[in-house]
C-alpha positions as CSV (number, residue, x, y, z in Angstrom):
1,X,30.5,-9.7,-6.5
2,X,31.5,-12.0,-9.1
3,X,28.4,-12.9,-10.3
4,X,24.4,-11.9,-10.2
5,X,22.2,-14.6,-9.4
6,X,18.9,-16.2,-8.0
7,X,17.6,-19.3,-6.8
8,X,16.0,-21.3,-9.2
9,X,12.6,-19.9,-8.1
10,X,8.8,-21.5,-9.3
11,X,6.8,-18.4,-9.2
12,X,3.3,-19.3,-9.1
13,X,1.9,-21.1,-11.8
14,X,5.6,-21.4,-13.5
15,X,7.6,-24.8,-13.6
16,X,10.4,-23.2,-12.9
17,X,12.6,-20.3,-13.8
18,X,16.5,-21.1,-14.9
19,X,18.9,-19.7,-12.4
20,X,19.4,-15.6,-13.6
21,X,22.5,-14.2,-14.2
22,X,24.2,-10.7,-13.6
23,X,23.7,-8.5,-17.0
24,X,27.1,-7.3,-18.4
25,X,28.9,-5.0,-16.5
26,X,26.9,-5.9,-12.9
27,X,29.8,-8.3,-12.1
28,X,32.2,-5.7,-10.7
29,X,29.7,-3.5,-9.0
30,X,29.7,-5.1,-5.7
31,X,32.4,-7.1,-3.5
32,X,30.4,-10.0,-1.6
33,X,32.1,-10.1,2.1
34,X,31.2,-13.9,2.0
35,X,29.2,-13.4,4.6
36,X,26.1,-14.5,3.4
37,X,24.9,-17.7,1.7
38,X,23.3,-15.8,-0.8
39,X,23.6,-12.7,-2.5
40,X,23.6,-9.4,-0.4
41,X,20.8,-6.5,-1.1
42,X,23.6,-4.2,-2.7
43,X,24.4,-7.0,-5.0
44,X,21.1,-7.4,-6.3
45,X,19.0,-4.0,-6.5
46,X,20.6,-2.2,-9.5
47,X,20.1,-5.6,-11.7
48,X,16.8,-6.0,-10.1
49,X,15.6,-2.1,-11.1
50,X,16.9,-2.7,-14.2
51,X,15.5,-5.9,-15.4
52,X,12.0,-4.3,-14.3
53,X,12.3,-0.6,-16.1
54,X,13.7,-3.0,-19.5
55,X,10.7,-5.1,-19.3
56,X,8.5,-2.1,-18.6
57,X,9.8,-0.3,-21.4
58,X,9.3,-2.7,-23.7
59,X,5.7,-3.2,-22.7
60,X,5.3,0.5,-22.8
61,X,6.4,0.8,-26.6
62,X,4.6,-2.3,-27.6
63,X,1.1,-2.5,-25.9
64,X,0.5,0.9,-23.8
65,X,1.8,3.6,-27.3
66,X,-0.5,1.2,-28.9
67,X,-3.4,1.0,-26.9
68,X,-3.5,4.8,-25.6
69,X,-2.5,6.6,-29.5
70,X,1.2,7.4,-29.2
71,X,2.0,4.5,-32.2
72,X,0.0,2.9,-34.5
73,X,2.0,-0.6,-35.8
74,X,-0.1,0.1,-39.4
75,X,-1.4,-3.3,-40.9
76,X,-4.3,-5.3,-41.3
77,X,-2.8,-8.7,-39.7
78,X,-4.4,-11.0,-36.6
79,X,-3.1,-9.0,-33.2
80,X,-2.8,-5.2,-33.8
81,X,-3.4,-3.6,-30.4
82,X,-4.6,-0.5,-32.2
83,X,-8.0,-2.3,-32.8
84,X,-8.0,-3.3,-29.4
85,X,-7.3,-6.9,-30.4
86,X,-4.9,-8.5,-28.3
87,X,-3.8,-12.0,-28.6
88,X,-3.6,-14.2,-25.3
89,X,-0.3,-14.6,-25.6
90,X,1.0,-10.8,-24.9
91,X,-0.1,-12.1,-21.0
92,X,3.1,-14.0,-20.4
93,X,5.8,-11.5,-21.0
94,X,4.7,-9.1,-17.8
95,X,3.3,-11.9,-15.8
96,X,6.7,-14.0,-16.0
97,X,9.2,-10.6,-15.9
98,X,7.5,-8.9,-13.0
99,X,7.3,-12.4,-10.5
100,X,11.1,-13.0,-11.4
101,X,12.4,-10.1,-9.7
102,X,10.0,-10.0,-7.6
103,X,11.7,-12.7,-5.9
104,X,14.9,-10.6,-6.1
105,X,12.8,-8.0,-4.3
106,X,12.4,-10.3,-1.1
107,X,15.5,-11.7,-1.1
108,X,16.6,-7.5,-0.9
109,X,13.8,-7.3,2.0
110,X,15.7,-10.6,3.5
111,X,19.2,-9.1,3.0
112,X,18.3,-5.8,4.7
113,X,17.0,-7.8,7.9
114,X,20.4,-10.1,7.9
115,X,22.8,-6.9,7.5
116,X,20.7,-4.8,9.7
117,X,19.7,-2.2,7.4
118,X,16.2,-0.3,7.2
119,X,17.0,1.2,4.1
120,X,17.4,-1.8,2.0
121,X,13.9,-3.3,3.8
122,X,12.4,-0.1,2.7
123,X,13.6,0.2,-0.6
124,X,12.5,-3.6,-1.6
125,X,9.3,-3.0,0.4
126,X,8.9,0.4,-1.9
127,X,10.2,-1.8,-5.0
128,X,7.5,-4.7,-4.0
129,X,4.7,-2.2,-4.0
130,X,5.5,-0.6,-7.3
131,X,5.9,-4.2,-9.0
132,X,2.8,-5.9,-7.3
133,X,0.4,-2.5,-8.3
134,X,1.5,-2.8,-12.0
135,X,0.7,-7.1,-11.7
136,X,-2.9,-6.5,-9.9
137,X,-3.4,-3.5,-12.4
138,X,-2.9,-5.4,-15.4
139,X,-4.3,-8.7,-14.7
140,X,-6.7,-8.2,-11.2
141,X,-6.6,-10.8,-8.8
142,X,-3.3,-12.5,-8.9
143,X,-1.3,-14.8,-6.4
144,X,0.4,-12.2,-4.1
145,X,0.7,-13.0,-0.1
146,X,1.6,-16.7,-0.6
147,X,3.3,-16.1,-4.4
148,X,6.6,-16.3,-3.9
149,X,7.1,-18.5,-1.5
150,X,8.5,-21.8,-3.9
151,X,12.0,-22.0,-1.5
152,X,8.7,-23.0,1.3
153,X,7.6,-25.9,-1.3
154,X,4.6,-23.4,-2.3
155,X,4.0,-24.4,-5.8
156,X,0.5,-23.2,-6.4
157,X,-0.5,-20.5,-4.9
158,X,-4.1,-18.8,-4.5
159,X,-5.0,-16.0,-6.3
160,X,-6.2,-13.0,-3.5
161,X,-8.7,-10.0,-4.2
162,X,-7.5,-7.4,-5.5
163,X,-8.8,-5.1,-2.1
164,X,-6.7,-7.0,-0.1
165,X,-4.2,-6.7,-2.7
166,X,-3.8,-3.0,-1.9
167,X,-4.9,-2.8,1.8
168,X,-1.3,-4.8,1.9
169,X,0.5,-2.3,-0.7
170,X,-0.8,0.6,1.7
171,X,0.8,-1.2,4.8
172,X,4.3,-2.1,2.7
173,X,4.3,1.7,1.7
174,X,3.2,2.9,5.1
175,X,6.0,0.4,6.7
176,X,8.5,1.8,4.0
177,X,8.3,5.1,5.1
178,X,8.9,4.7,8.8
179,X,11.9,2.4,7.9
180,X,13.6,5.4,6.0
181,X,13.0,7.9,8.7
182,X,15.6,6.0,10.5
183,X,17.6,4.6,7.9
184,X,21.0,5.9,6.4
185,X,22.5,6.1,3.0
186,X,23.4,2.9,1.4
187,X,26.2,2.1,-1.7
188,X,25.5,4.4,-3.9
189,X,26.7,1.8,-6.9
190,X,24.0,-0.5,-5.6
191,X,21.5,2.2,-6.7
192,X,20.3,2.9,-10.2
193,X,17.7,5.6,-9.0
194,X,18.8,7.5,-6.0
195,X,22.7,6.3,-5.5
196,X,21.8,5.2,-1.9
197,X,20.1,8.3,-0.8
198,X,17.7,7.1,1.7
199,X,15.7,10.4,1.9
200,X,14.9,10.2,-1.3
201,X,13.6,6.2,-1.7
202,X,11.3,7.7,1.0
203,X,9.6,10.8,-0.9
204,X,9.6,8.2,-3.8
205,X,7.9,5.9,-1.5
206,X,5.1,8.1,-0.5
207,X,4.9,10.1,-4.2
208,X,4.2,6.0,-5.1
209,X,1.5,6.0,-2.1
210,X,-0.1,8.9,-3.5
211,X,-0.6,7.6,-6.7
212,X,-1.9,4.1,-5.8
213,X,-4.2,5.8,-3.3
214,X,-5.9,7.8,-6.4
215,X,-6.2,4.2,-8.2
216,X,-8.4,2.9,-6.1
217,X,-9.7,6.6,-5.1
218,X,-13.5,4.9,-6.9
219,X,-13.9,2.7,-4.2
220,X,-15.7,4.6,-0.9
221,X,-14.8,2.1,1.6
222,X,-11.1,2.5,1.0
223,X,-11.4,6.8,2.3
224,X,-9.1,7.6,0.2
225,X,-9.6,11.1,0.6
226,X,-9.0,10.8,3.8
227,X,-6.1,9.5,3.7
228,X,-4.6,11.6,0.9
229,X,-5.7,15.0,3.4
230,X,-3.4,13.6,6.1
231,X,-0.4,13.2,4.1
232,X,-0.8,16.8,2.0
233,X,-2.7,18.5,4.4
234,X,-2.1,17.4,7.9
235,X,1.4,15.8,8.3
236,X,3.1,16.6,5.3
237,X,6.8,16.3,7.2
238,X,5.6,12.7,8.1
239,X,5.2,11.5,4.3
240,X,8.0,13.8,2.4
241,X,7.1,13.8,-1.2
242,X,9.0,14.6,-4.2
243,X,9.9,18.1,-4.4
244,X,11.4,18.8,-7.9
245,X,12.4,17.0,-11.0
246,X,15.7,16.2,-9.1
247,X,13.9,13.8,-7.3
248,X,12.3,12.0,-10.1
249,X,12.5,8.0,-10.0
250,X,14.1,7.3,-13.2
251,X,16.9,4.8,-14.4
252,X,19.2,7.4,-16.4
253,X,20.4,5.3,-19.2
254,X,23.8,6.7,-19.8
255,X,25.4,4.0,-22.6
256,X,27.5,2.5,-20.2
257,X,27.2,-1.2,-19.4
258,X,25.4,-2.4,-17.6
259,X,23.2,0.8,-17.9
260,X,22.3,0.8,-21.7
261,X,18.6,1.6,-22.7
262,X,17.0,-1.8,-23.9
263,X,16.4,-0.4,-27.4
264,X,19.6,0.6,-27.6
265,X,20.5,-2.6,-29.4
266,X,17.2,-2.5,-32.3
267,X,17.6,-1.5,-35.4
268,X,16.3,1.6,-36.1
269,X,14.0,-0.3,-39.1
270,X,12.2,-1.7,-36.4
271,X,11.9,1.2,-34.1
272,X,10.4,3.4,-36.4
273,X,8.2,0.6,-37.6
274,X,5.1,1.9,-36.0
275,X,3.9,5.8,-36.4
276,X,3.2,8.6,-34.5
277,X,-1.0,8.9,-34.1
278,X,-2.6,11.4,-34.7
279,X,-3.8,12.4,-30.9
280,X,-0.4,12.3,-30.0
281,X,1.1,14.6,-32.7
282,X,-2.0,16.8,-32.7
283,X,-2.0,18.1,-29.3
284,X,1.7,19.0,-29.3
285,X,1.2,20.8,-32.5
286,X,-1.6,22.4,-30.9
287,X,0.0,23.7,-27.9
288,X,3.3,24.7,-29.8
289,X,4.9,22.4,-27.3
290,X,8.4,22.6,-27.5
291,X,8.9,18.5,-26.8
292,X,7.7,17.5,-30.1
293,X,10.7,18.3,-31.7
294,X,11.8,15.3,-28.8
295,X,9.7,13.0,-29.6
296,X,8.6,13.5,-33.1
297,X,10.2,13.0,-36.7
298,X,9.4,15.4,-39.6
299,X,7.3,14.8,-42.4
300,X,7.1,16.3,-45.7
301,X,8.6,19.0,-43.3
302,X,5.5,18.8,-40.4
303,X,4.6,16.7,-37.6
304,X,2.0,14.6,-38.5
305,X,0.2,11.7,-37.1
306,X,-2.4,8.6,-38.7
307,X,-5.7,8.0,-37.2
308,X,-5.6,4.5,-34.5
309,X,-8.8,2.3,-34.5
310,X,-8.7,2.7,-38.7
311,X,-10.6,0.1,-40.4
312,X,-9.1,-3.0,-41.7
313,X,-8.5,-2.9,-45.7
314,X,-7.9,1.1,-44.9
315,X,-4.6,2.1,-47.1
316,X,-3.4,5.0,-45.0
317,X,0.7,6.4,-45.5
318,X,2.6,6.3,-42.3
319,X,3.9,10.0,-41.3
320,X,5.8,10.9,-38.3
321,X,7.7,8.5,-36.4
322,X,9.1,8.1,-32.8
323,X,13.2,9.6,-33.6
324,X,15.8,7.2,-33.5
325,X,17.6,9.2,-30.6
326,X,15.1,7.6,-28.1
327,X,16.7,4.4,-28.7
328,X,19.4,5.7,-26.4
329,X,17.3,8.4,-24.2
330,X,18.3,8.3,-20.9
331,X,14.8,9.9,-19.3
332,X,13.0,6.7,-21.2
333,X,13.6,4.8,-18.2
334,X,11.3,6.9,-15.8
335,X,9.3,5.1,-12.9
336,X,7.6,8.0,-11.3
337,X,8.8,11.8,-11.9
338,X,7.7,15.1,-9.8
339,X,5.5,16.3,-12.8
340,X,3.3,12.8,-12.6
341,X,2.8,13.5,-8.7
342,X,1.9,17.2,-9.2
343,X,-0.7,15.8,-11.4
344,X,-1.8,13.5,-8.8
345,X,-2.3,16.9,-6.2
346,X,-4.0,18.8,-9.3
347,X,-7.1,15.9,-9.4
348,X,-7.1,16.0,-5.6
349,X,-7.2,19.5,-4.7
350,X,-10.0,19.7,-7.8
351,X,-12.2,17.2,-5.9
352,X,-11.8,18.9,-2.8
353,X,-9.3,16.5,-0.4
354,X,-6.6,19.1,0.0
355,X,-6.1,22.7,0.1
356,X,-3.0,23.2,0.9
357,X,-2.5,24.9,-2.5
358,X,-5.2,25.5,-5.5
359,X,-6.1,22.8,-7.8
360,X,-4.6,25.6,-10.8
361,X,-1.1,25.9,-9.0
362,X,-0.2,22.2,-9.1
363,X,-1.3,21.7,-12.8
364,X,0.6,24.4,-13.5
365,X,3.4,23.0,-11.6
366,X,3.3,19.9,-12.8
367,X,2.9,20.9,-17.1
368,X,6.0,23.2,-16.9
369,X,8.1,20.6,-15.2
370,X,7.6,18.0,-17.5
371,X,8.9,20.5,-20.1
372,X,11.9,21.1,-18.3
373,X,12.7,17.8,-17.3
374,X,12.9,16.9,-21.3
375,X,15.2,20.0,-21.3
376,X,13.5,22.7,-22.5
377,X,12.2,26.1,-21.4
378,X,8.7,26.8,-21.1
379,X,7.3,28.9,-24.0
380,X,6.1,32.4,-22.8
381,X,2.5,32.7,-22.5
382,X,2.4,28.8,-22.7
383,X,-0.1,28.7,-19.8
384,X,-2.3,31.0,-21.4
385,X,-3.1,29.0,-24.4
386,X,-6.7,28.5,-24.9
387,X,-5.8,24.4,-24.8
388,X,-3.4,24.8,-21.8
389,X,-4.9,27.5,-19.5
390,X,-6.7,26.6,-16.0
391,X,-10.5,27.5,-15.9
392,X,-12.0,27.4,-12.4
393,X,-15.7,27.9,-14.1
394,X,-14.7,24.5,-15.9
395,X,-16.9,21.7,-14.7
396,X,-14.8,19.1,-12.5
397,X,-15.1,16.5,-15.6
398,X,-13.5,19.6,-17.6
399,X,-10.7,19.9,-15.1
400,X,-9.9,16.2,-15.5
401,X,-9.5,16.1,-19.2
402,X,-6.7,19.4,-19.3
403,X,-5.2,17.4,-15.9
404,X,-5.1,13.8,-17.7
405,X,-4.2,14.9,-21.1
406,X,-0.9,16.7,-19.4
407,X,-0.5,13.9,-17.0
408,X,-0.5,11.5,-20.8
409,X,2.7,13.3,-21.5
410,X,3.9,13.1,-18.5
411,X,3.7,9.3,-18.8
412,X,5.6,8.5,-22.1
413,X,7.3,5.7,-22.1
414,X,6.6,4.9,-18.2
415,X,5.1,1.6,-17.9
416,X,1.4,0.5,-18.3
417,X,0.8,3.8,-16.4
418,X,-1.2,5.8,-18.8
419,X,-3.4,2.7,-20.1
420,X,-4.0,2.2,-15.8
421,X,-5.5,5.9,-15.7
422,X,-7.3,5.9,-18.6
423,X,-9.4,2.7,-17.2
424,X,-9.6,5.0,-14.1
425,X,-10.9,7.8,-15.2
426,X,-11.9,7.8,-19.0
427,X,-9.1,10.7,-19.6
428,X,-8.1,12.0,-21.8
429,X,-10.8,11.7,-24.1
430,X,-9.2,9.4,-27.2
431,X,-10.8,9.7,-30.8
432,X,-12.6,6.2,-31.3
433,X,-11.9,4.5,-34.9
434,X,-14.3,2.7,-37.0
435,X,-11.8,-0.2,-36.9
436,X,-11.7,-0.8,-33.1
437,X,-12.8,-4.4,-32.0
438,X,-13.6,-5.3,-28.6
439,X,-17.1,-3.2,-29.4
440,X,-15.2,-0.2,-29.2
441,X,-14.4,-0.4,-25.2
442,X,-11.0,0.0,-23.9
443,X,-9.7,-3.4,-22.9
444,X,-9.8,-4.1,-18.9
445,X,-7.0,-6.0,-17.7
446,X,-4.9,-8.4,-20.0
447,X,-6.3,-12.4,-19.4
448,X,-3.8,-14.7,-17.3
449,X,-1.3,-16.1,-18.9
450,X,-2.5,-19.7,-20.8
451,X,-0.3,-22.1,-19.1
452,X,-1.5,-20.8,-15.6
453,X,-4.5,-23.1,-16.3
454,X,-2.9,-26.5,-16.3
455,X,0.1,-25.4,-13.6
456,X,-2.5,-23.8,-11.7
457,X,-5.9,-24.8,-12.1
458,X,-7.7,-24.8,-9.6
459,X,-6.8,-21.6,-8.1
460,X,-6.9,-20.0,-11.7
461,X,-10.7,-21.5,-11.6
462,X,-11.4,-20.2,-8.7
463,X,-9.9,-16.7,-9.7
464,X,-11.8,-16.7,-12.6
465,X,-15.3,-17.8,-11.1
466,X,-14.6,-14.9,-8.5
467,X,-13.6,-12.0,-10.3
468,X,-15.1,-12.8,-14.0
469,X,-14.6,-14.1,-17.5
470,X,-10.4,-14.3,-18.3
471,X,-11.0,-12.1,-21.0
472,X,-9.7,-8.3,-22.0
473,X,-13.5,-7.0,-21.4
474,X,-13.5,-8.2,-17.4
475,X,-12.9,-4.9,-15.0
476,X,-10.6,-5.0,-12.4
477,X,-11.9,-4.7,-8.7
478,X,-11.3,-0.7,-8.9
479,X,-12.9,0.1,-12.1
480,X,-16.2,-1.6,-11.0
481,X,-19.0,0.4,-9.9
């Protein structure tokens, strides 16, 4: 394949998008047979995966460490996430980034029809799922069964509920997994995750199930329980799930083009511009957790944290930082790992919806795991710590915060994912600073991008009238009550 690239693509309320091109090192990944008209699926996953983990990471480090008390970017200046002040402009980047290759993503789907291959339809329909669920999370209602259809002379699509929105993601993941069943293993070089491995796109697949699923888990008429009992419970050979940290979803950065971490290329000045908070250092150091030494840099010969939410015209010394070594740490790039879905079972089995082991086995499960995918053994006696160790006298709301403040960890650097949960569930419980705007409350959803206003008026209107005021305070369809 000589070169990457995709059809000059509007993408709902865009003008237009320039033609994209392969990033360095994709060129020679794939040989093209010529006989298609466009690009074939194994030429465009890997660049696909990897434009979306890069523009998650990025997000991840910049609004979700800042929002949920990994970083704190220190200053008193207009548009410190912090304090919960967010300027409308952060929209865009996500907004534009995720649409792009979801376009990609359908002309995969596309591909795997023309070459006769269910795995490649399954994988994009998997890939499609996990891209629209982080678009609806962040922003709502967005333009999703008619939003990428420019090549059809669509311009402006409508914006659809965000129900409807994940009725469809169930079906896409439901359809996903009965194309694996029967698929076989694809080029492994077209495959960043799983090098082809059809089983595994499919216990990725329903892992990803599982955890939209406990999204929307609020909302009665979706039975989620249900739902989740049949695939545990009932016909656990039906939906395979991931069964160790071996089958994590995550893009391995290695340092070899074209899979080089996107911060790879900062300079460490601006990496360990923001510090560590407090809530982030302070739990590790409370549960001697080993993964600190990971993720944390010394100070004055401790790990130590500042205080997010501080007030403005506070003069408070920076401590710990994130360690340059992350620039280039290959387990940055995760999507979904085993530990995440283990925490997904844990809040299940606690509300009752499956038994097919205790509610204390998967948390257990799922907080050693997360130490041993960052490489390090489990500290004897860890799970007794008073901080660490299952209760089953804890109250249920108990049971959440030592779930969720695990499943946090288990989330760094993975998307928007830990800021999505917390909205969810209020967990874990995060100190609130003086110096929080937004009257103290969490912000909902990020506000559509500006320009979708004049490119897409009416339909933006029409959104907005629907689902509430385009600001950071409006909640989403499933945090509603």
């Amino acid at each position: 394949m000589k070169k990457y690239t995709s059809i000059i693509y509007l993408i709902t309320a865009l003008v237009c998008f320039s033609t994209s091109s392969c990033k360095k090192g994709f060129e020679d990944m794939n040989t093209n047979p010529n006989t298609s008209e466009h690009a074939l699926p194994q030429a465009l996953l890997a660049p696909a995966i990897a434009n979306i983990v890069s523009a998650n990471m990025s997000r991840s480090q910049r609004v979700t460490n800042e929002l949920m008390q990994v970083t704190v970017n220190m200053g008193d200046t207009d548009g410190k996430i912090f304090r919960y002040d967010i300027v409308k402009s952060e929209a865009d980047y996500l907004w534009n980034s995720w649409y792009l290759q979801l376009t990609n993503l359908k002309d995969i789907y596309d591909g795997g029809i023309e070459t006769a291959s269910p795995t490649y339809q399954g994988v994009a329909l998997i890939c499609q799922a996990w891209v629209f669920s982080m678009l609806t999370d962040t922003y709502g209602d967005i333009p999703y069964f008619n939003a990428i259809k420019a090549k059809d002379g669509l311009f402006t699509p409508a914006f659809d509920k965000q129900k409807d929105i994940y009725l469809d993601l169930f079906n896409k993941l439901e359809q996903a997994n009965k194309l694996l069943a029967s698929g076989t293993n694809v080029s492994a070089s077209s495959d960043p995750l799983y090098k082809g491995v059809a089983a595994n796109w499919r216990k990725f697949g329903n892992s990803l199930y599982l955890r939209l699923l406990l999204r929307v888990s609020a909302k009665s008429e979706m039975d989620v329980a249900t739902k989740i009992k049949q695939m545990v419970d009932i016909s656990p050979a039906t939906y395979p799930l991931m069964g160790s940290n071996d089958d994590s979803a995550i893009l391995k950065w290695n340092g070899v083009a074209p899979y080089v971490s996107p911060f790879a290329t900062w300079r460490a000045a601006d990496w360990y511009t923001p510090g560590l908070a407090s809530f982030f250092v302070d739990n590790l150091n409370a549960w001697s957790d080993p993964r600190i030494g990971k993720w944390s840099t010394l100070f004055d010969g401790e790990y130590a944290g500042v205080p997010s939410g501080y007030p403005v015209g506070q003069v408070l010394q920076k401590k710990s930082t994130l360690p340059t070594s992350l620039q280039t740490e290959a387990l940055l790039g995760n999507v979904m790992n085993y530990s995440e879905l283990q925490f997904i079972l844990a809040e299940a089995a606690a509300k009752g919806w499956i038994t097919s082991k205790t509610a204390q086995a998967y948390y257990e499960t799922g907080v050693t795991n997360d130490i041993t995918l960052w490489g390090y053994a489990v500290p004897a006696n860890y799970l007794t710590y008073q901080q660490v160790k299952w209760d089953n006298s804890y109250t249920l709301d108990q049971q959440m915060e030592l779930i969720h403040k695990q499943k946090y960890y288990a989330l760094f650097f993975t998307d928007l994912e830990s800021w999505f949960e917390y909205r969810r569930t209020g967990h874990p419980i995060l100190p609130k600073g003086a110096g929080l705007k937004n009257n103290g409350v969490m912000p909902a959803r990020l506000n559509y991008p500006v320009y979708v206003q004049s490119t897409n008026g009416d339909n933006y209107n029409a959104a907005v009238a629907a689902q509430g005021p385009d600001n950071i305070s409006t909640q989403v369809w499933w945090q509603k009550q």
